[in-house]
N, CA, C and O of each residue as an XYZ file, in Angstrom:
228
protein
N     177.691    152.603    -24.759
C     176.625    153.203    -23.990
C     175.411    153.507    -24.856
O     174.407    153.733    -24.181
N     175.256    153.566    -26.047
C     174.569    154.195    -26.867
C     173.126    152.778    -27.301
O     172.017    153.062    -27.754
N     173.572    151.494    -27.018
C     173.161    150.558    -26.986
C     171.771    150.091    -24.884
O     170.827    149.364    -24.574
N     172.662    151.126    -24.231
C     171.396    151.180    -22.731
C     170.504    151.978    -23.236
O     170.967    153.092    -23.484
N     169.529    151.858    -23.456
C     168.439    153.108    -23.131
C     168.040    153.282    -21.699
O     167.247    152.757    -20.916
N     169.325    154.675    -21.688
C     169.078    154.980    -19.773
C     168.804    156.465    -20.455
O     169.026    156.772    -21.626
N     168.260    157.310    -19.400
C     168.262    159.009    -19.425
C     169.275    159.196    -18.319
O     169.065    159.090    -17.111
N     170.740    159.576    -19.109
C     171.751    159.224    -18.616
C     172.153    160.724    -17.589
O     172.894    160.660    -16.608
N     171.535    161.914    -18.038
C     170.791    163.108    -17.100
C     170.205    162.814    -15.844
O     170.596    163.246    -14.760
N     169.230    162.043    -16.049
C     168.436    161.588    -14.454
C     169.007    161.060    -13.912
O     169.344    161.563    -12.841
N     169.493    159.750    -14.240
C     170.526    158.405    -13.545
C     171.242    159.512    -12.928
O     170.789    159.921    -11.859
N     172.360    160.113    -13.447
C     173.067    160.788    -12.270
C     172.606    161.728    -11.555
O     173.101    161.936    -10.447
N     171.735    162.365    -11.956
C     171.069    162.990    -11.011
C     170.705    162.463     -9.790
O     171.208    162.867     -8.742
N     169.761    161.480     -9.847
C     169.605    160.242     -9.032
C     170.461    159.526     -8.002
O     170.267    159.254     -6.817
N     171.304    159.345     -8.698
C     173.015    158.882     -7.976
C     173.729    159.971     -7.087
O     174.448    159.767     -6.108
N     173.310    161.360     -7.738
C     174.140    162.414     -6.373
C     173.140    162.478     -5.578
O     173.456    162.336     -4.397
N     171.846    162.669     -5.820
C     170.735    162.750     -4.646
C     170.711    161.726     -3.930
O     170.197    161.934     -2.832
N     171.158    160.409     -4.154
C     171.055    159.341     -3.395
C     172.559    159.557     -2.588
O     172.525    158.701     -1.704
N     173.637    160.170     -2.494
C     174.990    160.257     -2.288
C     174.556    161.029     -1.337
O     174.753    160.681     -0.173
N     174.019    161.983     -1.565
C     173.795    163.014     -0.687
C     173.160    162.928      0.443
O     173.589    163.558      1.410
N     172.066    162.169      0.542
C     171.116    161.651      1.551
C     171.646    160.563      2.281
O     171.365    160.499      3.478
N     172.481    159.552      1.686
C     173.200    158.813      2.643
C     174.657    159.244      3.562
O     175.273    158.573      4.390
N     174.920    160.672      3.030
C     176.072    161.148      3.411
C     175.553    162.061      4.713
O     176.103    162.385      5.766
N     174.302    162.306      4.173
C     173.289    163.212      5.739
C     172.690    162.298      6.801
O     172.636    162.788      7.930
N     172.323    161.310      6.676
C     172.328    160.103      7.303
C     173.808    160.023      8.074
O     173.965    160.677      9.105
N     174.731    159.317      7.618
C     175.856    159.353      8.084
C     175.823    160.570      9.556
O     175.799    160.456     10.781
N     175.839    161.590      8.662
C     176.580    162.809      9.150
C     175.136    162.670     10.943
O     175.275    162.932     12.137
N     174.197    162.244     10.269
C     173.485    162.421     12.103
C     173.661    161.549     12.825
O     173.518    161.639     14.045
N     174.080    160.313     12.085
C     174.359    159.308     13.149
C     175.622    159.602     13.997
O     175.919    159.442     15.181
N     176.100    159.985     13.150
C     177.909    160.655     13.873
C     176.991    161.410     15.439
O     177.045    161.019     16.605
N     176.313    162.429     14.919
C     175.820    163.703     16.096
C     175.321    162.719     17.015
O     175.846    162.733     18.128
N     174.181    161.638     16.738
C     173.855    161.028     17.757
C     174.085    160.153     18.741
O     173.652    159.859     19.855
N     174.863    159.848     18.014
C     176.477    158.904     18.585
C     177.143    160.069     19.595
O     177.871    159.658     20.499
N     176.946    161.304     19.483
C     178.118    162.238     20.114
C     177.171    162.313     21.381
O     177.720    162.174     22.474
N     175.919    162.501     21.347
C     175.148    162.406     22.407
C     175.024    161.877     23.064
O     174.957    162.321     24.210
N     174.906    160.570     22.789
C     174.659    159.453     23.362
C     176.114    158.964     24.250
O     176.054    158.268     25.264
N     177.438    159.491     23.631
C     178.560    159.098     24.356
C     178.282    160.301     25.668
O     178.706    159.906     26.753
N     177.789    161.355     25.681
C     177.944    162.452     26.866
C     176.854    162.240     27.593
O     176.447    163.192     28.259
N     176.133    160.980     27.646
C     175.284    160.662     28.469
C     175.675    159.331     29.432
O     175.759    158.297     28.770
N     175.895    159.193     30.677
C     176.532    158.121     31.048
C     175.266    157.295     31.212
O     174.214    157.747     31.662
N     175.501    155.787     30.722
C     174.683    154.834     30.694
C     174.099    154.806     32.022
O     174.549    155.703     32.734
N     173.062    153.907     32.694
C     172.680    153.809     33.021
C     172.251    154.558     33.957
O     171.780    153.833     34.833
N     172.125    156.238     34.373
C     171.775    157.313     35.631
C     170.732    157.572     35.173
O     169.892    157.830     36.035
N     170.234    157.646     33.706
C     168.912    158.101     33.765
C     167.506    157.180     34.280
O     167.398    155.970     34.079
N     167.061    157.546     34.582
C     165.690    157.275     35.180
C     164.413    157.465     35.021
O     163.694    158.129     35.767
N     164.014    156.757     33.820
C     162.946    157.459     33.324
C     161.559    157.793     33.571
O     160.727    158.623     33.204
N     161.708    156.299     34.738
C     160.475    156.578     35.752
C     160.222    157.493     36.588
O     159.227    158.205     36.730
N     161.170    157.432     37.125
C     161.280    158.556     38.084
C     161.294    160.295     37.380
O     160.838    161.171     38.115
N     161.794    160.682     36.056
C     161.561    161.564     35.159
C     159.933    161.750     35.446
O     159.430    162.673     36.085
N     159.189    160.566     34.772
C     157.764    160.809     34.444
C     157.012    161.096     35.942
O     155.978    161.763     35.990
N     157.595    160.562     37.074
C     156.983    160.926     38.527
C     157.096    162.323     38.545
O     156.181    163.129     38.713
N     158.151    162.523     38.380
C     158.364    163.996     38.470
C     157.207    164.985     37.874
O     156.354    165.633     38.481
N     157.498    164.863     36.341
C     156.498    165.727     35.850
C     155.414    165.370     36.374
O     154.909    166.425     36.757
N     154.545    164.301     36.704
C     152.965    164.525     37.085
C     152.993    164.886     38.249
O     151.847    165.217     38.553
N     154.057    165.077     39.556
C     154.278    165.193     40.104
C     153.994    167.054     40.366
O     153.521    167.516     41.404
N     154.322    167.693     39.429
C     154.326    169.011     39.197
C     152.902    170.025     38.547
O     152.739    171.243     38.604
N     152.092    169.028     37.991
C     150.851    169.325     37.292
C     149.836    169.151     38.178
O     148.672    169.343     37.828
């Protein structure tokens, strides 16, 4: 090892911050995935959503 000139401090530093951010990633896709299953496909209506609101203004 003494033969890389790495700053072998940062590199891992680097490597858990990058661990970490793909593990938080992960972790929302999971949540949005959970959402998206408690929504049944096709009832929403989004047109009819947006009628609504101008509908009300």
């Amino acid at each position: 090892m003494g033969r890389v000139q790495e700053d072998w401090a940062n590199y891992l530093r680097r490597m858990i911050e990058r661990r970490i951010r793909e593990h938080e990633m992960i972790e929302a896709s999971r949540k949005i995935d959970e959402i998206r299953m408690k929504t049944k496909e096709g009832l929403y209506d989004a047109a009819k959503s947006i009628r609504e609101d101008r509908d009300r203004t």
